[in-house]
LOMAR-522151 format. One line per 5 residues: number of its first residue (from 1); for each residue z, y negated, x of N, C-alpha, C, CB. Coordinates in Angstrom, 1 decimal, always signed. Atoms other than C-alpha are relative to their C-alpha. Glycine has a CB too. Layout:
N
NUM = Z/Y/X/Z/Y/X/Z/Y/X/Z/Y/X; ...
//
This chain:
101
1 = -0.2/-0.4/-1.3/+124.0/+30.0/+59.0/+1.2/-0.8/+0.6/-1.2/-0.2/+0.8; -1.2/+0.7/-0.8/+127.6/+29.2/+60.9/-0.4/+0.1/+1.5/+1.7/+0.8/-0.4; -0.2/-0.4/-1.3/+127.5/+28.0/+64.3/+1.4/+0.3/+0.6/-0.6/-0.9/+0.7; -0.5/-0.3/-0.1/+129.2/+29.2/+66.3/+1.0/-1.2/+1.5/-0.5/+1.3/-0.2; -0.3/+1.0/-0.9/+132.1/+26.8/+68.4/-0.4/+0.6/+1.6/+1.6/-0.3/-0.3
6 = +0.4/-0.2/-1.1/+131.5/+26.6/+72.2/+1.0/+0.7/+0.9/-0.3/-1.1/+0.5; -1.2/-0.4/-0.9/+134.0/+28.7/+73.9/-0.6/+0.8/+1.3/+1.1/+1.1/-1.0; +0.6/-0.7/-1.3/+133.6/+30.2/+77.6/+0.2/+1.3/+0.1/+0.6/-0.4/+1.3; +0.2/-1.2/+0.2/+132.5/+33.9/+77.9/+1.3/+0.6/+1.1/-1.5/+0.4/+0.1; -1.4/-0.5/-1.1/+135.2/+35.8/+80.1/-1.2/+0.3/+0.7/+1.4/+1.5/-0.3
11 = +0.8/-0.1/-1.6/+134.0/+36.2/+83.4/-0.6/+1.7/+0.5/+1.4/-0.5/+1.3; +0.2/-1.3/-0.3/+131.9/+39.5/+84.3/+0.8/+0.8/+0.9/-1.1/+0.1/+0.4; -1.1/-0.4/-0.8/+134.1/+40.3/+87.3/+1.4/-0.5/+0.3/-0.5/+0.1/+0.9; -1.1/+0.7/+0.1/+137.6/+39.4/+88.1/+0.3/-1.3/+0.9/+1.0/+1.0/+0.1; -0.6/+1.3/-0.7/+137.3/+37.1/+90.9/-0.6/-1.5/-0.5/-0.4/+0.1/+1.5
16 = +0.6/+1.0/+0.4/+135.3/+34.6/+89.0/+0.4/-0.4/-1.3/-1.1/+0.2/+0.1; -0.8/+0.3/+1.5/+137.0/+32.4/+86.1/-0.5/-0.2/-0.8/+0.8/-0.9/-0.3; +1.0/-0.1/+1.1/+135.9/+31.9/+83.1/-0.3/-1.6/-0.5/+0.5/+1.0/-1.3; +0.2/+1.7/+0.2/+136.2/+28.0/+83.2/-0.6/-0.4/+1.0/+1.2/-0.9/-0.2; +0.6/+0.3/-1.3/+134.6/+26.4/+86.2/+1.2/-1.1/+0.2/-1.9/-0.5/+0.0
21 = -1.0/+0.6/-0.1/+137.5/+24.9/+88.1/-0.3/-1.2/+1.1/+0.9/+1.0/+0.3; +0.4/+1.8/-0.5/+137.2/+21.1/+89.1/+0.8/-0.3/+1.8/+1.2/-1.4/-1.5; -0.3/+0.5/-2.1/+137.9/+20.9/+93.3/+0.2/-0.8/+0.3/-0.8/+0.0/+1.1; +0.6/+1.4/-0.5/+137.5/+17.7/+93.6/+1.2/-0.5/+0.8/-0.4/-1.3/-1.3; -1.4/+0.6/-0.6/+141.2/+16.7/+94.3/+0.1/+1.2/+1.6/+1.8/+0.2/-1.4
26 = +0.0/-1.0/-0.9/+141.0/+19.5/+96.9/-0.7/-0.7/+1.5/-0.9/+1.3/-0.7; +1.2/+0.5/-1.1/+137.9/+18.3/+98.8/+0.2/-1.2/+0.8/-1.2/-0.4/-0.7; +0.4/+1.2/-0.4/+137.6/+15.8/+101.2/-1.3/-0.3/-0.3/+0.3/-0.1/+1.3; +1.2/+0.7/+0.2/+135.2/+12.9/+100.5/-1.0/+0.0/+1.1/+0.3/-1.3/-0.4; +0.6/+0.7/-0.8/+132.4/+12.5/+102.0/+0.0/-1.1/+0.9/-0.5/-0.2/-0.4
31 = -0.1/+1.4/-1.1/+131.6/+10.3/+105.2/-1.2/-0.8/-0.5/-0.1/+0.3/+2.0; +1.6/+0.6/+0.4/+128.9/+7.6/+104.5/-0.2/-0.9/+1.0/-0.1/-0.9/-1.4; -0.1/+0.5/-1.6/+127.4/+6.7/+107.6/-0.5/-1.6/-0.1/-1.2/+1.0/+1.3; +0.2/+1.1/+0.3/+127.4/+3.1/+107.9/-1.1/-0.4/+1.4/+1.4/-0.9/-0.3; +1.2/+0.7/-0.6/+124.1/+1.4/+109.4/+0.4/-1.0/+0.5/-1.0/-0.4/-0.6
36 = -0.5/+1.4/-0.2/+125.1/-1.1/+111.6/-1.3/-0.5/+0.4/+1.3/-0.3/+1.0; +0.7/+1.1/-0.2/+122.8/-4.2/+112.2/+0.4/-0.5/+1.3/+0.2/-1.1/-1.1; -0.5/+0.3/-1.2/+122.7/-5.2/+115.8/-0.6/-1.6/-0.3/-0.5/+0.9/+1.3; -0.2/+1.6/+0.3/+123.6/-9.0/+115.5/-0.3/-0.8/+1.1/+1.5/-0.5/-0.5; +0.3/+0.3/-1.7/+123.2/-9.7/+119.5/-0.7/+0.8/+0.8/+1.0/-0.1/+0.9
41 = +0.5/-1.4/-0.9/+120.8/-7.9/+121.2/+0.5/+0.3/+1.4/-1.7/-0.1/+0.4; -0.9/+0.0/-1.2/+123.0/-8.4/+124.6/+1.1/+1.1/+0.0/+0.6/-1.5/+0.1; -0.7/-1.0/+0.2/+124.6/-5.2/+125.3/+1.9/-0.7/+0.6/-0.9/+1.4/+0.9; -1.5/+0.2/+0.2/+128.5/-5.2/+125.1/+0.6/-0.4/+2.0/+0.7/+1.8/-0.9; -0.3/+0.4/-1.8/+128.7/-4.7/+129.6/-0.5/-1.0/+0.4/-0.6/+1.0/+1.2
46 = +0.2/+1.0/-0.9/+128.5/-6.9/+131.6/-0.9/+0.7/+1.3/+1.5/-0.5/+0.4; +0.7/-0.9/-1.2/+126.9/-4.3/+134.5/-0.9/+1.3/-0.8/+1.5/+0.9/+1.0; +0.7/-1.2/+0.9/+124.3/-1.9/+133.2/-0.5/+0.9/+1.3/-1.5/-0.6/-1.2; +0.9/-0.5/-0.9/+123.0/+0.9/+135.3/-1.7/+0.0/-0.1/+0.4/+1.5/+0.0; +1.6/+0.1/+0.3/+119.1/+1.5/+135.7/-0.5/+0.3/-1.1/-0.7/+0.7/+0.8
51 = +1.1/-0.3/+0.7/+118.3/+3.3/+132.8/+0.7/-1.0/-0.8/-0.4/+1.6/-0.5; -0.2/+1.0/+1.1/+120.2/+0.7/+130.8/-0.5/-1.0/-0.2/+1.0/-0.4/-0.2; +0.1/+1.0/+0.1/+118.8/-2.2/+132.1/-1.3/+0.0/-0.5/+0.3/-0.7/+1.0; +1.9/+0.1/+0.3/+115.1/-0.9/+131.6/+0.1/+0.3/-1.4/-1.4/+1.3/+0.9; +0.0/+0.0/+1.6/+116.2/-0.3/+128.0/+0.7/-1.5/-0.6/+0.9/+1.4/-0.7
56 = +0.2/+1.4/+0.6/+117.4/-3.7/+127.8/-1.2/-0.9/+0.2/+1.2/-0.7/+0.4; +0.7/+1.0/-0.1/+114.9/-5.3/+128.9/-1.6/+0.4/-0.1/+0.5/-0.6/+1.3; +0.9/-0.5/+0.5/+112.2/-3.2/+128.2/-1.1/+0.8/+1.4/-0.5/-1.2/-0.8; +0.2/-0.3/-1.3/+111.1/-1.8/+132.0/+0.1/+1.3/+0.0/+0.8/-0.7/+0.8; -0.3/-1.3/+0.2/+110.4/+1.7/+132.7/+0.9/+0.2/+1.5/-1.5/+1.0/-0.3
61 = -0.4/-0.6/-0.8/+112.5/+3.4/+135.3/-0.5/+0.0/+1.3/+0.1/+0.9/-0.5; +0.8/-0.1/-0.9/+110.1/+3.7/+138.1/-0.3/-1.2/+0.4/-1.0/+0.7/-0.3; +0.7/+1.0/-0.5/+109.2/+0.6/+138.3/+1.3/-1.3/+0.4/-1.2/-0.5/-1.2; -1.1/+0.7/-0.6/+112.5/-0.8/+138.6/+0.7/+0.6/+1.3/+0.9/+0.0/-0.9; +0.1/-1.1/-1.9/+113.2/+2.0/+141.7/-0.9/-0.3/+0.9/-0.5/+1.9/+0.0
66 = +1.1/+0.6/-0.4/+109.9/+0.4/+142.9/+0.5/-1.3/+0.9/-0.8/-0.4/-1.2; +0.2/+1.3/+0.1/+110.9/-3.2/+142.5/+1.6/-0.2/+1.0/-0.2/-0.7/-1.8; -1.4/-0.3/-0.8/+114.3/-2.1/+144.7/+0.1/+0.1/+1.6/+0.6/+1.5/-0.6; +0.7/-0.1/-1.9/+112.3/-0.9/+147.5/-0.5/-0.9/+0.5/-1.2/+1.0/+0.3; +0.8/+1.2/+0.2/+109.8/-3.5/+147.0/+0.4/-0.7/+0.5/-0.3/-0.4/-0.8
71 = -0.7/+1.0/-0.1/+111.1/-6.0/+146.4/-0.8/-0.8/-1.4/+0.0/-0.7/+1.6; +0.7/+1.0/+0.8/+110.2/-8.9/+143.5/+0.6/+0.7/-1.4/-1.9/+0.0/+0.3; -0.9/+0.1/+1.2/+113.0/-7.2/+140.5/+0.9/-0.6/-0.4/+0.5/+0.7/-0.2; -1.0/+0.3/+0.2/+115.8/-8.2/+139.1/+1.0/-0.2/+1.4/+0.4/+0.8/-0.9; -0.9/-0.7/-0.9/+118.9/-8.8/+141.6/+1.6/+1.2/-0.5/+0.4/-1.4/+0.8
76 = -0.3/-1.2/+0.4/+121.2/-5.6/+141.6/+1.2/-0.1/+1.1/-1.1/+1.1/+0.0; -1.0/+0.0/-1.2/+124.5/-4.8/+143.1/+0.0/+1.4/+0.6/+1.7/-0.3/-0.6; +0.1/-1.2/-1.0/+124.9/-1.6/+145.3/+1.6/+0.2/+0.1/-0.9/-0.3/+1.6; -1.7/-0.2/-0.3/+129.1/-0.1/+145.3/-0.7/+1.4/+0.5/+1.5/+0.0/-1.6; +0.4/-1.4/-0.9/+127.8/+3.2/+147.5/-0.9/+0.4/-0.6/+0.9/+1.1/+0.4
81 = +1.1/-0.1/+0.7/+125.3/+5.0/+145.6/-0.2/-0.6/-0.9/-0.3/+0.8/-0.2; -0.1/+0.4/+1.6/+125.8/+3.1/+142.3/-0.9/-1.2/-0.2/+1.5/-0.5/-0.6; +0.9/+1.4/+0.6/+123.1/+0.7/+141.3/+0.5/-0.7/-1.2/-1.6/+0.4/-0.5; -0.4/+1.2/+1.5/+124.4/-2.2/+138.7/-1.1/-1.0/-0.3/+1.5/-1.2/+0.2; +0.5/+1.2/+0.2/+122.3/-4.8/+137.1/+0.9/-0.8/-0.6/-1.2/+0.1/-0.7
86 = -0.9/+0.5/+0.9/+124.2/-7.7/+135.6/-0.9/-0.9/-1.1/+1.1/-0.8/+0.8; +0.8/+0.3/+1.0/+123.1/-8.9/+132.4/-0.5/-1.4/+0.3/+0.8/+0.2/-1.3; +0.6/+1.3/-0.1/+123.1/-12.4/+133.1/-1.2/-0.2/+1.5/+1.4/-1.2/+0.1; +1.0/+0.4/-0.7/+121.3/-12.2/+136.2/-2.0/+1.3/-0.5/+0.9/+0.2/+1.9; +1.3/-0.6/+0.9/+118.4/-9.7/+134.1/-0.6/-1.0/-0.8/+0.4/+1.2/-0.9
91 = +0.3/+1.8/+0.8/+118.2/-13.0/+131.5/-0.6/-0.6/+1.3/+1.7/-1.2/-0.6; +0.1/+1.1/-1.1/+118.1/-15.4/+134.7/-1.9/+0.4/+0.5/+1.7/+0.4/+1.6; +1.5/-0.6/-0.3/+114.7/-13.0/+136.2/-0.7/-0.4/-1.3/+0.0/+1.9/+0.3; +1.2/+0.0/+1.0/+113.0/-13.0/+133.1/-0.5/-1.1/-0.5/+0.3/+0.7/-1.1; +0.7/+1.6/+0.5/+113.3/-16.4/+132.1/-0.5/-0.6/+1.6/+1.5/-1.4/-0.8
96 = +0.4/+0.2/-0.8/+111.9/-17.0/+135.8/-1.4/+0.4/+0.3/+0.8/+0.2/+0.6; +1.7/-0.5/-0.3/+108.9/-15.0/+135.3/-0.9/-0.4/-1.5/+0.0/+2.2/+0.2; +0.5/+0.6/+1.1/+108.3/-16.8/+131.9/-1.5/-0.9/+0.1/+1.3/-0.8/-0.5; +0.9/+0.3/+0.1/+104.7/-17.6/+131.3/-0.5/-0.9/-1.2/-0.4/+0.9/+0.2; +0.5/+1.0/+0.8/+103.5/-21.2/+129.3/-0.9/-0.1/+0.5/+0.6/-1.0/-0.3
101 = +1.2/+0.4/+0.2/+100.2/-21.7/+128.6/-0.2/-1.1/-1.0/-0.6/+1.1/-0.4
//
């Protein structure tokens, strides 16, 4: 019994070749999404609005709109409607409300 060598069958229809043709140089590569590691948890501003500061600092929304009216939050700047917190004075509060036992 002779085998028989491997050669490619011709292609059933015409738009399809009978070799399978290598793209690669064609293609762009892939993106590979790089994971970054947050190395400082201190966001990059210097001024955070409200929903930023309650995600830095872990505070929901309401209770920082509260603590505005209130009184007894963070201190906050006011430029016409624009509420700012600044980062160092968000630090400054929290290590003020710091509890040792």
């Amino acid at each position: 019994m002779q085998t028989a060598a491997a050669t490619p069958e011709p292609a059933a229809n015409n738009h399809e070749p009978a070799i399978p043709v290598d793209d690669s140089a064609t293609r762009r590569p892939k993106r590979r999404r790089e994971h970054r590691r947050h190395v400082d948890a201190r966001p990059p501003a210097r001024a955070l609005n409200t929903s930023g500061a309650c995600h830095y600092c872990g505070f929901s929304e309401p209770y920082f709109k509260r603590a505005r009216r209130v009184g007894g939050g963070p201190p906050y700047i006011l430029v016409g409607r624009s509420v700012r917190y600044l980062v160092d004075d968000i630090d400054r509060w929290l290590a003020d409300h710091r509890v040792e036992k």
